[in-house]
N, C-alpha and C positions, 0 to 999 in steps of 0.2 A: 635500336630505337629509330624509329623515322621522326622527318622531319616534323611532320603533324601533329606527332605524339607529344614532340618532345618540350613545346609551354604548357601544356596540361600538365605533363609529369613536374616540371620545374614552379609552378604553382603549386600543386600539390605541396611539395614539401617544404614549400615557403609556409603554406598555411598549416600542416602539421608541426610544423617547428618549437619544440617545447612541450608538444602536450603531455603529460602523464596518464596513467590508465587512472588512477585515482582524483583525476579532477572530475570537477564537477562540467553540468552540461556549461553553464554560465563561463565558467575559467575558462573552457575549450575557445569558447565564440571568444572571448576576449584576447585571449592567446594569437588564436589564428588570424584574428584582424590587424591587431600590431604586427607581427609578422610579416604580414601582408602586406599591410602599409607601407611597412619597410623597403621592403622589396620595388614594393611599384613606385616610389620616392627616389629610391638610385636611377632603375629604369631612366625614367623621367627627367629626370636632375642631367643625365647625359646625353638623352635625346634636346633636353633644353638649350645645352650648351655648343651643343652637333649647328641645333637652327642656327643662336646666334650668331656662329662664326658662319655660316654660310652666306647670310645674309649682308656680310662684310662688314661689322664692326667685331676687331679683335680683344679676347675680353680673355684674361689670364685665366688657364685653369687651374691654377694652384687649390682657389677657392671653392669650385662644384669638387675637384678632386678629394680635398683634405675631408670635405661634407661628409662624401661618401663613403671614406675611411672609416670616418668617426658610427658612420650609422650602420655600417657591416660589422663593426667591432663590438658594437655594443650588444649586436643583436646573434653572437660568435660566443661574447662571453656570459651572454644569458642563454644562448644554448648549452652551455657547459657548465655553469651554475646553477642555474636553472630559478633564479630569484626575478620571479618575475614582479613583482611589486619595485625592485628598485629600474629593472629595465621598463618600465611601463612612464615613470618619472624621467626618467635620461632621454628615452629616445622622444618623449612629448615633447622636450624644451629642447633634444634638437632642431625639431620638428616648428618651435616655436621662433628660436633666437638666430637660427641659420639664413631665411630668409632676409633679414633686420640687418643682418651684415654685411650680406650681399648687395642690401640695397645701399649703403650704405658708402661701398666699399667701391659701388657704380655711381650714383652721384643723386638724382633725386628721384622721382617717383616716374617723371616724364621718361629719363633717360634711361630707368631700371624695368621700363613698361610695369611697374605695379606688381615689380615680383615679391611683394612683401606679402602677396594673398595669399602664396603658399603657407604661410603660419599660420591661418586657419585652419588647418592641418589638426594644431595643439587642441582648442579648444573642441571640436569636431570628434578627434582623436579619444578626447579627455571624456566625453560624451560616452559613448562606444564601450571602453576601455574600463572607466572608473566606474561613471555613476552621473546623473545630470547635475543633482545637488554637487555634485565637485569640479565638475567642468567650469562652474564660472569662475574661480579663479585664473584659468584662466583662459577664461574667455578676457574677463578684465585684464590682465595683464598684455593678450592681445590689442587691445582696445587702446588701451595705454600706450605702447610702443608703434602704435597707429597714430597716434596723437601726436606723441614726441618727435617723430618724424616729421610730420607734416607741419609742427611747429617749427623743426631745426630748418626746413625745408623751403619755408618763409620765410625768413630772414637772412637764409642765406644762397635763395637760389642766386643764379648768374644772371639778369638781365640782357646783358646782352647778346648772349647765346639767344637768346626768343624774341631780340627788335622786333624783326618780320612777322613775329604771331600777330593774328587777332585778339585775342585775350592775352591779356596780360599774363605772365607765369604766375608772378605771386596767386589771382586765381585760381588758375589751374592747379596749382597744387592743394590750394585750398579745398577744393572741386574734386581731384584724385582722391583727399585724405575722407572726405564725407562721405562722397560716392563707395569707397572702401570698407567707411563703417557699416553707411547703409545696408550695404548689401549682403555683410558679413554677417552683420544681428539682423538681417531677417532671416537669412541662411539656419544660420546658429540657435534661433529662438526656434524655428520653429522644425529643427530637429528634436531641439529637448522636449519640444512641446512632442513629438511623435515618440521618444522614450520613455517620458515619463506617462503618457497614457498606456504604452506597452506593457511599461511593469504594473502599470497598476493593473490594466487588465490582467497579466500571469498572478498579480496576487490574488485578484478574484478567482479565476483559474484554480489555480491551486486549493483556498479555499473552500471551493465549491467541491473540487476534486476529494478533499479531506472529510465535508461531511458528507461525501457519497461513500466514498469510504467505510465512515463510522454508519451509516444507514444498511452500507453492504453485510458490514458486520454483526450486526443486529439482528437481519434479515436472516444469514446465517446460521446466529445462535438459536434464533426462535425457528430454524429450519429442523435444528439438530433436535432442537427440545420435542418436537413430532414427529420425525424417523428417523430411523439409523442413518448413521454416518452415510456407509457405502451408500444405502437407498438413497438419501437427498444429494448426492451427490450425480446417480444416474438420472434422478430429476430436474436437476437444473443443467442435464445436458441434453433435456428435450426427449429421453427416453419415455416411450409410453407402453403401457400395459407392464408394468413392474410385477411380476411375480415368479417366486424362485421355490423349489422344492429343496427340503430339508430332512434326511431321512430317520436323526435322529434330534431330538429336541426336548426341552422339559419344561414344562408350560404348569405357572401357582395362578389359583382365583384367588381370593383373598376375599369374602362378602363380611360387612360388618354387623353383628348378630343384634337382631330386634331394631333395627335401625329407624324404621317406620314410626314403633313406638316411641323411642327416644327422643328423635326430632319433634314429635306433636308435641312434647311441652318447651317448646325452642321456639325463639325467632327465627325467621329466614334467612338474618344475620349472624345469629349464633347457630346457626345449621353450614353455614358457609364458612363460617372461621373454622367452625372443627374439623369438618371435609380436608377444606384446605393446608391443615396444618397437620394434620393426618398424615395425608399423600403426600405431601412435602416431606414428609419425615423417610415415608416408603421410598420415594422417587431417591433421596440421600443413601439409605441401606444398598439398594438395588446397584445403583453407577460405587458404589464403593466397590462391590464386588463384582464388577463388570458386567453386566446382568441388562437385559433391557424391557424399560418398563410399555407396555402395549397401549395400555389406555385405561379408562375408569368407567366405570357404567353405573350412572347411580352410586349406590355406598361399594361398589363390586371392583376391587382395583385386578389387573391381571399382567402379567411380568414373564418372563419366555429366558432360557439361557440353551446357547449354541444357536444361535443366528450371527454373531461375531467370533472373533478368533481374543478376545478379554481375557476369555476362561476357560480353560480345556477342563476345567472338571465344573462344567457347569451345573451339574443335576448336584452333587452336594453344596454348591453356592446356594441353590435354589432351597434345597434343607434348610441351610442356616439363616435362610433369608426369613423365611415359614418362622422358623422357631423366634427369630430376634422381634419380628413383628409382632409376634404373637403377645412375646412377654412384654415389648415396650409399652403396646394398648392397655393390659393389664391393668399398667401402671396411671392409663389416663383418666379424664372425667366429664364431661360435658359440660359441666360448669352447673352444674344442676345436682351433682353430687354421685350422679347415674354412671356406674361402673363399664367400663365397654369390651365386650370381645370380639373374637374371629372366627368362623368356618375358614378353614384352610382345604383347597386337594390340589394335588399335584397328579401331575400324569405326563409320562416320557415315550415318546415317539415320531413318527414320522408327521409334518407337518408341511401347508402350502401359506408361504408370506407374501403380500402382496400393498402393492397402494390400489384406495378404493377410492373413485370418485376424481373428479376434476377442480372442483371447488369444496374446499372445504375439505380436504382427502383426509382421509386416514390411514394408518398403516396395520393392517389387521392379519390376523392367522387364521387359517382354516385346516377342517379334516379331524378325522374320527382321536387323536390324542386331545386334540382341545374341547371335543365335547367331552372325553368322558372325566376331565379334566373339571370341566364347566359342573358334571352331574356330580361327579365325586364333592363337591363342595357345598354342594345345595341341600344334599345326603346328608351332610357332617355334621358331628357333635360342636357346639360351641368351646371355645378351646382346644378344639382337635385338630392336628396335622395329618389328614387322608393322604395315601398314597395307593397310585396303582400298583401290579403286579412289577410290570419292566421298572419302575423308578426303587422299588424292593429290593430287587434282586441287585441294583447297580450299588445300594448304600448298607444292605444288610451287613456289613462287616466292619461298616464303624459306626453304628448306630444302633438302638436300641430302638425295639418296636413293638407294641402288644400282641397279642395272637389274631392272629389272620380273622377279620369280618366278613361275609355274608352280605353284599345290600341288593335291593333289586333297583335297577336304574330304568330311569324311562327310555326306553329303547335300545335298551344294551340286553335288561335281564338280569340273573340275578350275577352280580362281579365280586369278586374276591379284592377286600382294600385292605389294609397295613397304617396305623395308626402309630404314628411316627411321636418316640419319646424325647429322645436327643441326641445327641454325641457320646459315643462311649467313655468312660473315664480313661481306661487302658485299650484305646485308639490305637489301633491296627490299619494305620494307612497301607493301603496296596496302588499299585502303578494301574496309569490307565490302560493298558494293554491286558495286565489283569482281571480288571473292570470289564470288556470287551469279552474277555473269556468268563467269565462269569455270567454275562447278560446271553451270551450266546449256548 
């Protein structure tokens, strides 16, 4: 270690002194300043003692000595202990009562040059350390033993040690003891007065901090509620042009049958509750079985499985998704008495996902599975669950299905669809790898 090095390093570990991993940031700063304090108080306390002897009055050192003892020991057995709340009290009132004795112990204020200031220390310390609301005791107690002094100091300086003054001692002491306070409560005042604006600013801080927070989080949730996880998460890292190919996928429209004519005997308000309470129901079915819902067009809601890793057997989630929807509606009313159903189609293949737009984006799918996905629905029986050929082939083994239909689609021709019944009673699950050799 060089010479240069070696007060950095011997601070250092005066101010690490005690800390635990587990404290807080607050403890640390508290920690490391009494430590500190400590430190730089013996320093001092010996350089102090170094002057006055050089300067040719001999002054016992028993007294800076025993100080020092007492302030290494204390600060020895709260490193080993590690209670710092009771070392934080001990070494304050070293800090407070040692000067007081000193001066004390030299004779009055004139002759001890005023070394009672170092007990500002306490109150200062107690500032720092505690809290301002606890500092004034003792700042008081400071104050006090400022007092008592310069009252005992009064009455019984020595006269005629100070013939020769101009001022009389008795004032000068009187004069030391003011000028001591003075300067100490402006000192003292208007540290607390810089603490306590600090915390209060970190309280504002902090609570500012916390409903950025809950604003972050919000922001978040209503992120997630319009794209997939992975998606909003390359978007709020400034990613642009989002879109990913997907080679196999299986994409439900879901259009509510006669929808036009239902709402015409509805309010706008009772058009929007039903909607609403609807697709909320979907949007619930959909994230139960990990599934993600795409968006809603009009009465037309539209749902995609295998753009996440939720559900490896996403084309039967999507089945039973068809089917649950299908029968819950069944069950509902309009509030008019008007019984509601579904076109359902599905259709399984390769698709392109992407965010569209800048303002206002949305997350949508494209390519020839979601249209014929789109026409297969439009096609459909009310009540009916259409599926294409590939989505056939991957479920025909635990599912029951009518005989193969015939439709002509607008721009496809005529397609072969499968009119999906249910779940087989004596379900014959097979492994996805099966599944795969089947489709293949």
């Amino acid at each position: 270690m060089t010479p240069s090095t070696a007060p950095v390093s011997l601070l250092a570990r005066l101010r690490s002194g005690g800390i635990r991993p587990e404290d807080s940031a607050d403890e640390r700063l508290n920690k490391s300043l009494l430590v500190l304090a400590t430190g730089l108080v013996c320093v001092a306390s010996t350089l102090w003692l170094a002057v006055y002897w050089s300067l040719g009055p001999r002054l016992s050192a028993t007294l800076p000595f025993v100080y020092q003892l007492l302030l290494a020991g204390n600060l020895a057995f709260f490193l080993y202990r590690g209670n710092f709340r009771s070392f934080r009290v001990t070494q304050l009132g070293l800090f407070l009562f040692a000067p007081f004795a000193a001066q004390w112990a030299i004779g009055n204020f004139i002759t001890a040059s005023g070394i009672l200031l170092w007990g500002l220390l306490a109150p200062i310390g107690a500032i720092l350390c505690i809290g301002a609301r606890e500092s004034l005791a003792w700042f008081f107690a400071y104050a006090f033993l400022v007092t008592l002094t310069g009252f005992f100091d009064y009455y019984l300086a020595d006269a005629a040690t100070y013939r020769n003054a101009l001022v009389p001692v008795e004032t000068s002491v009187v004069f030391f003891a003011l000028n001591f306070l003075a300067v100490s409560s402006i000192v003292f005042m208007l540290l607390r007065f810089a603490i306590e604006q600090k915390q209060i600013i970190a309280r504002r801080l902090a609570e500012a901090h916390a409903l950025l927070e809950q604003e972050q989080a919000r922001s978040e949730r209503l992120l997630l509620n319009i794209l997939p996880g992975p998606v909003a998460r390359r978007l709020k890292e400034n990613e642009k042009n989002i879109a990913d190919g997907f080679a196999d996928v299986s994409v439900m429209f879901a259009d509510i049958v006669n929808f036009t004519q239902v709402a015409a005997g509805m309010t706008p308000a009772q058009v929007f509750s039903m909607l609403n309470r609807v697709f909320s129901r979907f949007d619930e079915q959909a994230e139960a079985r990990g599934l993600e819902k795409i968006k809603t067009i009009g009465d037309a809601y539209m749902v995609a499985g295998g753009l996440n890793s939720d559900n490896a057997d996403y084309t039967a989630a999507i089945a039973d998704l068809a089917l649950e929807m299908r029968d819950w509606l069944r069950n509902q009313t309009t509030g008019t008495g008007v019984l509601l159903d579904l076109r359902i189609g599905i259709g399984t293949g390769p698709v392109v996902a992407g965010v569209v737009g800048k303002k206002k984006f949305i997350y949508d799918l494209w390519g020839d599975t979601v249209n014929l996905a789109s026409r297969i629905t439009t096609e459909g029986v009310p009540g009916m669950v259409q599926v294409d050929t590939a989505t056939y082939l991957r479920l025909r083994s635990r599912y029951d299905f009518h005989p193969p239909q015939t439709l002509y689609l607008k721009g496809k021709g005529d397609t072969v669809v499968y009119r999906l019944i249910g779940r087989r009673a004596d379900e014959d699950v097979i492994s996805t790898t099966e599944l795969d050799i089947v489709l293949d």
